[in-house]
Each structure stands twice: as C-alpha cells, then as structure tokens.
KELO-712618 format. One record per residue (C-alpha): x, y negated, z; residue number from 0. Coordinates in Angstrom, 1 decimal, always signed. Example, Ala and Ser with C-alpha at 12.3 -4.5 7.8 and 13.67 -1.06 7.14 Angstrom:
// residues 2
ATOM       px       py       pz   num
ATOM    +12.3     +4.5     +7.8     0
ATOM    +13.7     +1.1     +7.1     1
***
This chain:
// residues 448
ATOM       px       py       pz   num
ATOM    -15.4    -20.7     +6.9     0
ATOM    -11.9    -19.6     +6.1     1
ATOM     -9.4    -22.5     +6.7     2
ATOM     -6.3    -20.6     +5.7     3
ATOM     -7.2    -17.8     +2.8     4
ATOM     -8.8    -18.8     -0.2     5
ATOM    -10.0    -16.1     -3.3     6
ATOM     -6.7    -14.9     -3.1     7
ATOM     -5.0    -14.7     +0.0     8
ATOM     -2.6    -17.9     +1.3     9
ATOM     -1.3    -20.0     -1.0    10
ATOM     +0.3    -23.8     -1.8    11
ATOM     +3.9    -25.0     -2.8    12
ATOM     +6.8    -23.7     -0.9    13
ATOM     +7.7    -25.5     +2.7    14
ATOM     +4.5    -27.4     +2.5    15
ATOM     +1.6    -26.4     +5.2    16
ATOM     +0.5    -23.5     +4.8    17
ATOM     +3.3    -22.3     +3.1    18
ATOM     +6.3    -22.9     +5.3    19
ATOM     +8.1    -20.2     +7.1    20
ATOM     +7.3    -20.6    +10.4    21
ATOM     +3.4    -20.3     +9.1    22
ATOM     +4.8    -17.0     +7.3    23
ATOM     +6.5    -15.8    +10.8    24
ATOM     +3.0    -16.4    +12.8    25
ATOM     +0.8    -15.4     +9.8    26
ATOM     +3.2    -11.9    +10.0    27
ATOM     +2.7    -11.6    +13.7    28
ATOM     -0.6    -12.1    +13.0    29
ATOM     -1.2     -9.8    +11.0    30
ATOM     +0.7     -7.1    +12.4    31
ATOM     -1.4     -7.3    +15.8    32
ATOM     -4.5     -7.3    +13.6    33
ATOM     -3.4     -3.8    +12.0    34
ATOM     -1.4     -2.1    +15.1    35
ATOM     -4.7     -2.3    +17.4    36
ATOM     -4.0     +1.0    +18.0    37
ATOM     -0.3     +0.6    +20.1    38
ATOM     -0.3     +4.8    +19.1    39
ATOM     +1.9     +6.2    +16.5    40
ATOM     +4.0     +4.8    +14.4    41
ATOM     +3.1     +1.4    +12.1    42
ATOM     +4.2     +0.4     +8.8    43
ATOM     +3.9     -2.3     +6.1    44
ATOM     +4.6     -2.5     +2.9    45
ATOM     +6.4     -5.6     +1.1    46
ATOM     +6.6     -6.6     -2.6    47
ATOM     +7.3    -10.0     -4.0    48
ATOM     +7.7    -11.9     -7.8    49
ATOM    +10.9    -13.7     -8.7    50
ATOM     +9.9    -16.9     -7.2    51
ATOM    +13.2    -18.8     -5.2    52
ATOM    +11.1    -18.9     -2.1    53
ATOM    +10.6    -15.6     -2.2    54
ATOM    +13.4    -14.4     +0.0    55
ATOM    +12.4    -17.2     +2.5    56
ATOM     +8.9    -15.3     +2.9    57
ATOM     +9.9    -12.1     +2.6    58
ATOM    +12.6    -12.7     +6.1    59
ATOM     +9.8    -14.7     +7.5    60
ATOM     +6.8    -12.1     +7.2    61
ATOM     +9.6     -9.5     +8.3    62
ATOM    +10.4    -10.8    +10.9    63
ATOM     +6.8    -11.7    +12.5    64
ATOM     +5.1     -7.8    +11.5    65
ATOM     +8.3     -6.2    +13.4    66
ATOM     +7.9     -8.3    +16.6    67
ATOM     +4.2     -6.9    +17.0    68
ATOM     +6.1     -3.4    +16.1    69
ATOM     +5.3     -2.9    +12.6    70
ATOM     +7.9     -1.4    +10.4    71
ATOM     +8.1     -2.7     +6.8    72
ATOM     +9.4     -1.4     +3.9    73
ATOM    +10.8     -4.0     +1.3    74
ATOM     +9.8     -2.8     -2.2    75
ATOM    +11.6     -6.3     -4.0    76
ATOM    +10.0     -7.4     -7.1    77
ATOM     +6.9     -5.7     -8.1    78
ATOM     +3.5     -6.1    -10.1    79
ATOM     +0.9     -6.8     -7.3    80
ATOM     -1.2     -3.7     -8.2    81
ATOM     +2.6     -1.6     -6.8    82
ATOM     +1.6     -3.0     -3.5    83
ATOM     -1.8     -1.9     -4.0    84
ATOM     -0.6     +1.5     -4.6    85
ATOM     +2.5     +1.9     -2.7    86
ATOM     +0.8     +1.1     +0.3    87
ATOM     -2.2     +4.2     -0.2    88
ATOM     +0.3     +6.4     -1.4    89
ATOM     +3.4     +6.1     +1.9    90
ATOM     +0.0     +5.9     +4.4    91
ATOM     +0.8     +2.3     +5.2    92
ATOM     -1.7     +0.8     +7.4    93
ATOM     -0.6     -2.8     +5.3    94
ATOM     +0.3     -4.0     +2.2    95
ATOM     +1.8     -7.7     +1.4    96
ATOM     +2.6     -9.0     -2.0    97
ATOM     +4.2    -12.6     -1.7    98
ATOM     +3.7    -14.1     -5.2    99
ATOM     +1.5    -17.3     -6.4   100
ATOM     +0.2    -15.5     -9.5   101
ATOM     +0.2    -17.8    -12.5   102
ATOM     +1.2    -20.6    -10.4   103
ATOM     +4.3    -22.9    -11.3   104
ATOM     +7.4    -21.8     -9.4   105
ATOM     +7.5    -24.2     -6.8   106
ATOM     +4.1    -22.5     -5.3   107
ATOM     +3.9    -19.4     -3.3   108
ATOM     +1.5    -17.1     -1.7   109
ATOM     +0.8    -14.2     +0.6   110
ATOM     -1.5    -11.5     -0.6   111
ATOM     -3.0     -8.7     +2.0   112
ATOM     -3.8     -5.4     +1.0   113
ATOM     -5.7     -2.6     +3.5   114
ATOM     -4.7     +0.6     +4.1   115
ATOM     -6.9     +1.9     +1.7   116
ATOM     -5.0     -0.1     -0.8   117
ATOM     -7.8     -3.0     -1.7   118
ATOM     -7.8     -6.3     -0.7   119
ATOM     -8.8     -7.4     +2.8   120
ATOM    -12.0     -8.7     +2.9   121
ATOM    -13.5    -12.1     +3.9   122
ATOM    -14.4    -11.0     +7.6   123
ATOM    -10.9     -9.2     +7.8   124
ATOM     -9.3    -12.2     +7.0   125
ATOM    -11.6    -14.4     +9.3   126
ATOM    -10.4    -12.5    +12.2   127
ATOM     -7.0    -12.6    +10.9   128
ATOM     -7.3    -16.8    +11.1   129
ATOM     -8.5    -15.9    +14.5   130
ATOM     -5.4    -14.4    +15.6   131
ATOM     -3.6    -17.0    +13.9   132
ATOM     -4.7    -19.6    +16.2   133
ATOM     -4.4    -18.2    +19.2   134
ATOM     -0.9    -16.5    +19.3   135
ATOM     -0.4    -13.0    +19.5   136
ATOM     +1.8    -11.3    +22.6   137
ATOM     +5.0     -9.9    +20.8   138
ATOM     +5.5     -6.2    +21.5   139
ATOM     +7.9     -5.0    +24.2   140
ATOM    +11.5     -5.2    +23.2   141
ATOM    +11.9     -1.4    +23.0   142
ATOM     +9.1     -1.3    +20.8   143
ATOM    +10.1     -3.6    +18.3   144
ATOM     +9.8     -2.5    +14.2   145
ATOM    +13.0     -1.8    +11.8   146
ATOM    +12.8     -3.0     +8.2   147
ATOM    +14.3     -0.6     +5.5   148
ATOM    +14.7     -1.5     +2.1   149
ATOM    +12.3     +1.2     -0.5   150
ATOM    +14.8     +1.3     -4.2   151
ATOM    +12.2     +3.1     -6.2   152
ATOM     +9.3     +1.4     -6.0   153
ATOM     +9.0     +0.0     -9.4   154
ATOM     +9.5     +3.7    -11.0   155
ATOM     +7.0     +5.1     -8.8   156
ATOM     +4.6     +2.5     -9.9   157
ATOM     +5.5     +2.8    -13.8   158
ATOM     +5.2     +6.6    -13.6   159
ATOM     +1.5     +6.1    -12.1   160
ATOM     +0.5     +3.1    -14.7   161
ATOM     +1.5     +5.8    -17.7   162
ATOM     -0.5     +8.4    -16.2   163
ATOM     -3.7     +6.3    -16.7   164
ATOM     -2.8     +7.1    -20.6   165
ATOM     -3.9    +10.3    -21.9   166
ATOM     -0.6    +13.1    -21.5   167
ATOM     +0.5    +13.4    -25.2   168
ATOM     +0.3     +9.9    -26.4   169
ATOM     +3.1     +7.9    -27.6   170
ATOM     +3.5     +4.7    -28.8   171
ATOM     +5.9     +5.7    -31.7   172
ATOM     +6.0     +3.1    -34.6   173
ATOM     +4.2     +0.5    -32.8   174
ATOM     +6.1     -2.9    -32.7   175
ATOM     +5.3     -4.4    -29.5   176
ATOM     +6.4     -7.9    -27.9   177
ATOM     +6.3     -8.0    -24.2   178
ATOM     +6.1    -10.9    -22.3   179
ATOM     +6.7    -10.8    -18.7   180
ATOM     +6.2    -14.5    -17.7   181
ATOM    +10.1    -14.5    -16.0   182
ATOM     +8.1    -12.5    -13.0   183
ATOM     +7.8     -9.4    -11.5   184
ATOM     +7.3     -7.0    -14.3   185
ATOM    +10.4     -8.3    -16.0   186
ATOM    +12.1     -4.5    -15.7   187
ATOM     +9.1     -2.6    -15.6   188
ATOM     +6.5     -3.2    -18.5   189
ATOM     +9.8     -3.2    -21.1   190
ATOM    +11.1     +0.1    -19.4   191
ATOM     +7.6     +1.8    -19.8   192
ATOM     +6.6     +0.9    -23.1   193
ATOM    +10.5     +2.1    -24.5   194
ATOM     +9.8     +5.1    -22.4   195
ATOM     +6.1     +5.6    -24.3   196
ATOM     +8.4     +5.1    -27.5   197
ATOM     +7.5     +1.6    -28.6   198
ATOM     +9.8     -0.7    -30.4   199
ATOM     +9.9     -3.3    -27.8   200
ATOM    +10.8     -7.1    -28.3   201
ATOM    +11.0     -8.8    -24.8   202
ATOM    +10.2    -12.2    -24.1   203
ATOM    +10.1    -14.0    -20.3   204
ATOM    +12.7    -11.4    -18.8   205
ATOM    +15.4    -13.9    -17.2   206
ATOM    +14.1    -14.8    -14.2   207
ATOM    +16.6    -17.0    -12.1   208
ATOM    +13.6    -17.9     -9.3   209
ATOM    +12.5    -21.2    -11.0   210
ATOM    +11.8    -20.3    -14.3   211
ATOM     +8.4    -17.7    -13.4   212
ATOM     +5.5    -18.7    -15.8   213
ATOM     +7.9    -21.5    -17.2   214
ATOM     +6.7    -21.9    -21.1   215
ATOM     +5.7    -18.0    -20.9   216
ATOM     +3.2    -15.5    -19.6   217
ATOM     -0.4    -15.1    -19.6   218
ATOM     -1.3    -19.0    -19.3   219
ATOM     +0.9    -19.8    -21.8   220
ATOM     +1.4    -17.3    -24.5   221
ATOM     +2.4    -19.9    -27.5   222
ATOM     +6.2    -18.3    -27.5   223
ATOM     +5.1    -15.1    -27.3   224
ATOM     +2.5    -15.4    -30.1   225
ATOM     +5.0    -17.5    -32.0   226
ATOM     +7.6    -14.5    -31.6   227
ATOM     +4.9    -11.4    -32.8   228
ATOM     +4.4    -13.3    -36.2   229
ATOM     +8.3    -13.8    -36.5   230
ATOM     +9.0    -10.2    -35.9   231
ATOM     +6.1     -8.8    -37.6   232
ATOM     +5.1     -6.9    -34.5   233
ATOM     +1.7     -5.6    -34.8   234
ATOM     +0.8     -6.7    -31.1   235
ATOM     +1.7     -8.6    -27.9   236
ATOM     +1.4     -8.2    -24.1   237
ATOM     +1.4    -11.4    -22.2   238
ATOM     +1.7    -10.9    -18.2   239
ATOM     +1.3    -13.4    -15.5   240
ATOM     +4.1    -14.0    -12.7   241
ATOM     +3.0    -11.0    -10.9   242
ATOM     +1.5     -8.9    -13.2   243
ATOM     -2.2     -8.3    -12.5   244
ATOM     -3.7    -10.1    -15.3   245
ATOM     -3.3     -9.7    -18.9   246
ATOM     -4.1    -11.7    -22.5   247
ATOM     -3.2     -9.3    -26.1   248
ATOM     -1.6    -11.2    -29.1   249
ATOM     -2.8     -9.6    -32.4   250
ATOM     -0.4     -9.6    -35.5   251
ATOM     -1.5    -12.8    -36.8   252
ATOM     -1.1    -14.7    -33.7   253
ATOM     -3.9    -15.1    -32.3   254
ATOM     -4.9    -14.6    -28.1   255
ATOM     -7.7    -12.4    -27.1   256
ATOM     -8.5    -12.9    -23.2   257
ATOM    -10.0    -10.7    -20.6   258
ATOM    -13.8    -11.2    -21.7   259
ATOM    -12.3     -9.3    -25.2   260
ATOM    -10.5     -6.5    -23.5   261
ATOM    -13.2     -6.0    -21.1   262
ATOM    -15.8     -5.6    -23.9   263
ATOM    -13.3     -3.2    -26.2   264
ATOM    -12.9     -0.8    -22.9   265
ATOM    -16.6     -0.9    -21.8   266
ATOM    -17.5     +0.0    -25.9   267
ATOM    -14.9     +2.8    -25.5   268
ATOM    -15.9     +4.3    -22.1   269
ATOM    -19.2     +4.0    -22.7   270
ATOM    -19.1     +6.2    -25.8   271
ATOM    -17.0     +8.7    -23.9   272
ATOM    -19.4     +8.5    -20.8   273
ATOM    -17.2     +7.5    -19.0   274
ATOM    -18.0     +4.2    -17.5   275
ATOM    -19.9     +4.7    -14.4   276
ATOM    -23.4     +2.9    -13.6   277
ATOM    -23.7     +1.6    -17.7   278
ATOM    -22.5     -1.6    -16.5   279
ATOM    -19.4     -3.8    -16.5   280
ATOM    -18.5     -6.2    -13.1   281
ATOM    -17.1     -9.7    -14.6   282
ATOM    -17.6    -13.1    -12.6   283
ATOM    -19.4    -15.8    -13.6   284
ATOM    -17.0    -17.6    -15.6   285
ATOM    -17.3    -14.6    -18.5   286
ATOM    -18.4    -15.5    -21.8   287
ATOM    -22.5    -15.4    -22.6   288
ATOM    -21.2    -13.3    -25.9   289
ATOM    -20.1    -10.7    -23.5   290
ATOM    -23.0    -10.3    -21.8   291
ATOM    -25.1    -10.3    -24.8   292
ATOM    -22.5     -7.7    -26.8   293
ATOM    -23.2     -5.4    -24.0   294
ATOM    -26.8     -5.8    -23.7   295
ATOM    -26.6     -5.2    -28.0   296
ATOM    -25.3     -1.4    -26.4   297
ATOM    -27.7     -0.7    -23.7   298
ATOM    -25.5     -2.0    -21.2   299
ATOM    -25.0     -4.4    -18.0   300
ATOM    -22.9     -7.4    -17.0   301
ATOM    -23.3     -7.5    -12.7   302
ATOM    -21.8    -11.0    -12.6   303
ATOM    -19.8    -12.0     -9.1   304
ATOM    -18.1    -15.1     -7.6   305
ATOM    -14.7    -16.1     -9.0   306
ATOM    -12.1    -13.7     -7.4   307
ATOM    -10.8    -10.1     -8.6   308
ATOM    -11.6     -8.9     -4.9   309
ATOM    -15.5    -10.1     -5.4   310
ATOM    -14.9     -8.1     -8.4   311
ATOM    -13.7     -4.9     -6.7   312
ATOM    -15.6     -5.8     -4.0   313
ATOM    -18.8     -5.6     -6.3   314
ATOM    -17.5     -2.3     -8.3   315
ATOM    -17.0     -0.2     -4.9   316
ATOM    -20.4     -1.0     -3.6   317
ATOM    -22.0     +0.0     -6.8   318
ATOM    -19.5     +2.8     -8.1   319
ATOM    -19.0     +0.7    -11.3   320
ATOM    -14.9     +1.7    -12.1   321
ATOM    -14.5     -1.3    -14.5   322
ATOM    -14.6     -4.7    -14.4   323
ATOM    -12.6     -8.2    -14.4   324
ATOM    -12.3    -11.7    -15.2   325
ATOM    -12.2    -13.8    -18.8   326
ATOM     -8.1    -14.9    -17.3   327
ATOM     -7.2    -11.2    -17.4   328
ATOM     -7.5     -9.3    -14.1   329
ATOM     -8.7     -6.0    -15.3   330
ATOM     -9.8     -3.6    -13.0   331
ATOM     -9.9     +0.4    -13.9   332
ATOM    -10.8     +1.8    -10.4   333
ATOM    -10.0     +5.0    -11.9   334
ATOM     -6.5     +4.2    -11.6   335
ATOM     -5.5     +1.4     -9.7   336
ATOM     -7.1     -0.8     -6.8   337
ATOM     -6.8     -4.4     -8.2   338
ATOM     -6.3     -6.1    -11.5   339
ATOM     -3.3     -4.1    -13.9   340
ATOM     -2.1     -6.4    -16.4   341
ATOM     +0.3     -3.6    -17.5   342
ATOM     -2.3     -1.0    -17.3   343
ATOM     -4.7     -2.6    -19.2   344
ATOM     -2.2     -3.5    -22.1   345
ATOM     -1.3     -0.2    -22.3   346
ATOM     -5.3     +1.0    -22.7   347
ATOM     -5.1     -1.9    -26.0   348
ATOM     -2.4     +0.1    -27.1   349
ATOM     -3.7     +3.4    -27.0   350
ATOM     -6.9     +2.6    -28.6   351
ATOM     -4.6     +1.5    -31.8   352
ATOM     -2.6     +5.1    -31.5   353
ATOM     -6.2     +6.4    -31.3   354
ATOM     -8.4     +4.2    -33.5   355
ATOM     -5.8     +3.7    -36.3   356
ATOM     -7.3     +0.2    -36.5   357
ATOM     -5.0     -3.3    -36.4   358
ATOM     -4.8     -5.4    -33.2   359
ATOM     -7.4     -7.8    -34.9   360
ATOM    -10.0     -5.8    -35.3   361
ATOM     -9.6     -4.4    -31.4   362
ATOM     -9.1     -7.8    -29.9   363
ATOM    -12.5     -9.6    -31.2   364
ATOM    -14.9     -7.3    -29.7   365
ATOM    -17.8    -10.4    -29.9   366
ATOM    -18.2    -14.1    -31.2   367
ATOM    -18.0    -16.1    -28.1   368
ATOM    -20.6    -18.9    -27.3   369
ATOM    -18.5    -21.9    -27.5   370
ATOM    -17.0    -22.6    -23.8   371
ATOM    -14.8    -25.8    -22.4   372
ATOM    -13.0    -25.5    -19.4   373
ATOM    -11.3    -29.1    -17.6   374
ATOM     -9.1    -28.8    -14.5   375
ATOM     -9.2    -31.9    -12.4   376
ATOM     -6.7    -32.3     -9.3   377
ATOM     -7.2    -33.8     -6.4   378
ATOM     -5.3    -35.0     -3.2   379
ATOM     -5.3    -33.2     +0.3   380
ATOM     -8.6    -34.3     +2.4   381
ATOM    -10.5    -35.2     -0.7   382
ATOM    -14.0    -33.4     -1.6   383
ATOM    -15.0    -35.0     -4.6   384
ATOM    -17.7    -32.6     -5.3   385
ATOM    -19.6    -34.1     -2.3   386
ATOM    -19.9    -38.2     -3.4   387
ATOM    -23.2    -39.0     -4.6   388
ATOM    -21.8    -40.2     -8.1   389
ATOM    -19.9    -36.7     -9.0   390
ATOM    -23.4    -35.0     -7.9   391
ATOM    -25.4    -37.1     -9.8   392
ATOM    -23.3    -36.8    -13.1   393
ATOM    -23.3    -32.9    -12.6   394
ATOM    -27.1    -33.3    -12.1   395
ATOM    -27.4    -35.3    -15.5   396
ATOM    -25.3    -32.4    -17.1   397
ATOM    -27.7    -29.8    -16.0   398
ATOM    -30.6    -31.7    -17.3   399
ATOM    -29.0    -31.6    -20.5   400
ATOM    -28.0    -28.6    -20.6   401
ATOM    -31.1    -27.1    -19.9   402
ATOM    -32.4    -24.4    -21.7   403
ATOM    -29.7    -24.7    -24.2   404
ATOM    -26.8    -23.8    -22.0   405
ATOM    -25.3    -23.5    -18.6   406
ATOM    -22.8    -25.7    -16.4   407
ATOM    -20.6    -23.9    -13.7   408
ATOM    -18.7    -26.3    -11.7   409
ATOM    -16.2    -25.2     -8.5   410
ATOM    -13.0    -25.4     -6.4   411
ATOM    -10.1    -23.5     -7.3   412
ATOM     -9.3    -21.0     -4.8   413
ATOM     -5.9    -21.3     -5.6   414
ATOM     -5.0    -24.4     -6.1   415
ATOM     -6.4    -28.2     -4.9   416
ATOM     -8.3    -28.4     -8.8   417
ATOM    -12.2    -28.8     -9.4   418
ATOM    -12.9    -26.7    -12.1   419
ATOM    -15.8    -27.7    -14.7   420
ATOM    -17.0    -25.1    -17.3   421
ATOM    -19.8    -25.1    -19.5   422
ATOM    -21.3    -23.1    -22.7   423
ATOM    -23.1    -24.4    -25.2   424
ATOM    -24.7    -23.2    -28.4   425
ATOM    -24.3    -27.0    -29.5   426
ATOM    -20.5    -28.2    -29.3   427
ATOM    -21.0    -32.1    -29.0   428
ATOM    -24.0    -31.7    -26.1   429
ATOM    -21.1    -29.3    -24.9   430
ATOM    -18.4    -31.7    -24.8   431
ATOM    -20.4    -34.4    -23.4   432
ATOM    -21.6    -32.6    -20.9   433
ATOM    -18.2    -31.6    -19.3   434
ATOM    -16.5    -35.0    -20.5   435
ATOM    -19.1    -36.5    -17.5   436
ATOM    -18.6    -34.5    -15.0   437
ATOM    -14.8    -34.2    -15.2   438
ATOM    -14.9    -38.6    -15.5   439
ATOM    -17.1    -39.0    -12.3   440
ATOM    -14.2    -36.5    -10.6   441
ATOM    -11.5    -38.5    -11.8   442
ATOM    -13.1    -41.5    -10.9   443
ATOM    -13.6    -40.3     -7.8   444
ATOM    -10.2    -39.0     -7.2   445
ATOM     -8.4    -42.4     -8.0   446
ATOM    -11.0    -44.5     -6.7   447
***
C-alpha cells in the first residue's frame, strides 16, 4: 500500500504533512535518485506548476532536492499539466513534475510525476519511489551537482501542439466563445489559442493572484461562466480546472455538459470516421449507465477502470484504445497527448460545430443520463469510516435495495480526506434514499 501517492500523485494543504517543503526537498531527492540510476550522462527534469501561492515554495523545494542527486531541471512556470506531459517526451527528459492540486481550493497543493515516456508513473514506480523516501538517498558528489535553468517558451510550444490535434485549415471564425480558466494555469494559454484559431473570445477566471485558483470559477464551478455565455450571447463555453486537464462545455442556453457527454460525442464521431481504435471507449466506473448503453445502441464498448485518469491511460495503452476519460472531465486523446487535455478536448467540441453546423445543444446531450447522486462526506485524519460495522451495514441495506434496479459505488477520494457515495437509479426517491443512508451512517460516524 501506497502511504504517500494517492490516484494522483501527492497531495494535501500547503505546509501540512505531506505537503511541507522539507517533504518536497526529500520527495525531490527521492525522486531524482529513482530516475538517475544510471550515474552516466547527463539527467534532466522537467517542472511546471498552476498559480497556486505555494507554488514557488515547491517549485525551490523540489529544485533543490532533484539537483542534489544531480538532476538538472528546467522550470517551465505555469502550465496545463498535459505541457509537462509533453514537454518532458519532447526535450528527452528522463522526469516530468507538475506541482498543482487540480480542482482543489487554493490552499491545497500537489506533486504530479510523469515518466520519461511522458505518462504517469505507475503504482509500483511510485511504491519504490516511497521506498526511497524512507530511507534517505546519498546526495551526489559536489562536483556533480545539477543546475536549474528557467525554459520561457513552454506554454507556446504546448499551444502550438494542442492546435495541431485540429484538422490544418479550420478556424473558429464567427464563433463566440467564453473561456474560463479557473484563475489557473491556462489563464494565458487557452485565450491565446482560441484568438489565434479566430474565435471571438470572452475570458472569465484569468486574474490569478495565487489564492483566487478555482475561487467561484472553473470546471467545478461553472455558474459565472454559464451565467456570462447567456449574457453575451456566446454560442459556447469552455470551463477548465486549476490546471487544465479536465474540461465541462456550456451550451448557448446555459446549460453544463460533463465528460460522460463529450466522451460519447467524440466516440460517435471517431467511430464513424474509423477512427477510434478497439470499437471501445475507456471511462471509470463512476460514468453514467446512459453512456454505456448509447454506446452499446452503436456497436460499441465501455472498458470501465478504477477512479483515476492514469487507470484510464493505464487501461487505453494496454489495450490500444486512444480515447477515454472520466464523467469530471479528463479526456484522454492518446493520439495527441499523454493525460487528460481539458484544452484539447474543448477545442474537438468546437470543431465539430465548424464541422457539423449544429448548435452547442445539440452536440453537448449526446444521451439521457440515468438519474445519478453524488454526496461528498469529509472526515478527520486517522478516521476510516468505511470500516465501522454501522457504515457497512447501511451500505449493505443500500445494495439490497438497489438491487436489480440500480447500482451503488461507494469510495475514498484519492485526492482529498472525502468518502464519496454515488448511486444510479431508474427510480429517483429509492435513489435518494439510498445515498441519503449511507452518507448519514458516515456522518454519524465521523462526529460520533
């Protein structure tokens, strides 16, 4: 069992265990000895980050461990996660880092680890990694100690690659788009490439002052930015997460379409095109029953994996499948990119209106989803209320319920210290009642 990653990477608020910087300068160390085995040669890292206020602490911290095992690292600043992911493949780093939290609030942080092959490390990589951890690692000689260098370009290497994922001749001409960039680390980016594609482009979430990164904005909370597309008539939005890798599309009347939707429109398109490998679409478990049955309806497959884009990708390379996702929004075109392109994937909404001629609302309900309810319920550090004897039995009487009519899908967050409790349901009230009992014997148990 992992004791530091969870589904993605390290996270937890800022100067809080683990996310403190002398955890970053021994996780850096770490990390660096894992990935400079071979003493031969010379090392490199690469190192992108959101617009969180901790960032700079972790970005000196992580420096500063990966060059005392000799690893050079190049600072790309704020980027989207999926620029990690592909700066570090295309300068033949042997590491990639991307310190962000996501669609966390601003006081949280995290470190993300990407091989040299530009995919996430897996769970036995990062095992080993703990490994290290724990033990210490020997600092290299003094003579052999890394340099860090700062790399200005990054973000326009990235948006050139993210535009050549779109056919070469279209543009975006006469399409009013709002963007919303969730105060993160697309704030430059995603308006520069969709004025460069020739959109009119309204921005929203682009001040970032290191506290303000998913802040009333973004992905998770797309009510300004839906709010703003009606008021300005725009016939779509974009909504972005703090560091870019997931994605939810406004249509023109307002209303939010989530991953399960996008992932359905592109599987439709590829599929006609033959161009989605394997007939089949990788989404986790949490994905919508409608999905699964819209693409059975065309003769194609839902491989369902654990929660986690990497389980995704993980799932997609062992099968050749090059797309997949989750319902929040990671969308993964291997074609293209190595982890979930929130950009990337708005952009493939948008050229299917250039192409199609049809409005955002028609794209953007692909299928009627099965009715679905989600609670979150927190918890303290040391608890484990999924293993007391009165949140099993009340997750056992929601089962029985549910059976046959339904399903009930109940987990940790990866990400943060939350039980999550999901169930569909044909039947709305057995639907609510089953959840509303599970998420009371957690909060019982929680406060009790």
């Amino acid at each position: 069992m992992r004791k530091l990653f969870g589904t993605d990477g390290v996270r937890g608020t800022a100067n809080t265990h683990p996310m403190t910087a002398e955890m970053a300068l021994r996780i850096g160390a770490a990390v660096g000895r894992y990935f400079r085995r071979d003493a031969t040669g010379v090392h490199r890292v690469v190192i992108g980050k959101d617009t969180r206020l901790s960032g700079y602490m972790f970005e000196n911290a992580l420096t500063a461990g990966l060059t005392s095992t000799g690893m050079n690292v190049l600072l790309l600043g704020p980027v989207p996660t999926p620029a990690v992911g592909l700066m570090t493949r295309s300068m033949r780093a042997d590491l990639g880092v991307m310190i962000s939290a996501s669609h966390n609030p601003a006081d949280d942080n995290g470190i993300k680890f990407f091989g040299p092959d530009g995919f996430k490390l897996s769970d036995q990589a990062e095992l080993e990694i703990e490994k290290l951890i724990e033990q210490g690692v020997s600092p290299a000689q003094a003579h052999n100690i890394g340099r860090a260098k700062r790399v200005d370009d990054a973000r326009f290497r990235y948006g050139e690659r993210v535009k050549s994922s779109l056919p070469r001749d279209l543009r975006l001409d006469g399409l009013k788009v709002v963007i919303d960039c969730a105060n993160g680390a697309a704030h430059r980016t995603a308006p520069e490439v969709l004025w460069e594609l020739g959109a009119d482009v309204i921005p929203v979430g682009v001040s970032p002052d290191g506290k303000n990164i998913n802040l009333g904005c973004g992905s998770t909370q797309p009510r300004v930015a839906a709010e703003t597309v009606v008021a300005h008539g725009a016939h779509v939005g974009i909504c972005l997460d703090g560091d870019a890798d997931r994605v939810v599309v406004i249509d023109e009347n307002g209303m939010v379409a989530d991953g399960d939707q996008l992932m359905a429109l592109l599987a439709s398109r590829w599929a006609s095109e033959g161009q989605l490998n394997g007939g089949a679409l990788v989404a986790t478990v949490m994905s919508n029953l409608g999905l699964e049955r819209h693409l059975q309806g065309q003769g194609l497959r839902l491989e369902r994996t654990a929660v986690g884009d990497r389980y995704v990708v993980e799932r997609m390379r062992k099968g050749g499948f090059n797309l997949g996702g989750e319902q929040s929004g990671h969308i993964v075109m291997s074609d293209y990119a190595t982890t979930g392109d929130g950009l990337m994937a708005g952009l493939h909404f948008l050229a299917e209106m250039v192409l199609s001629g049809r409005k955002a609302s028609e794209l953007a309900r692909q299928f009627e989803p099965v009715p679905q309810l989600l609670r979150n319920v927190r918890y303290g550090a040391g608890q484990d209320p999924l293993g007391l004897p009165e949140v099993k039995a009340a997750i056992a009487d929601a089962e029985s319920a549910l059976n046959g009519k339904g399903r009930l899908l109940i987990r940790k967050s990866g990400t943060e210290p939350l039980v999550r409790v999901m169930a569909e349901c044909e039947d709305e009230g057995l639907l609510e009642r089953a959840v509303e009992s599970v998420v009371d014997a957690v909060k019982g148990a929680v406060t009790a």
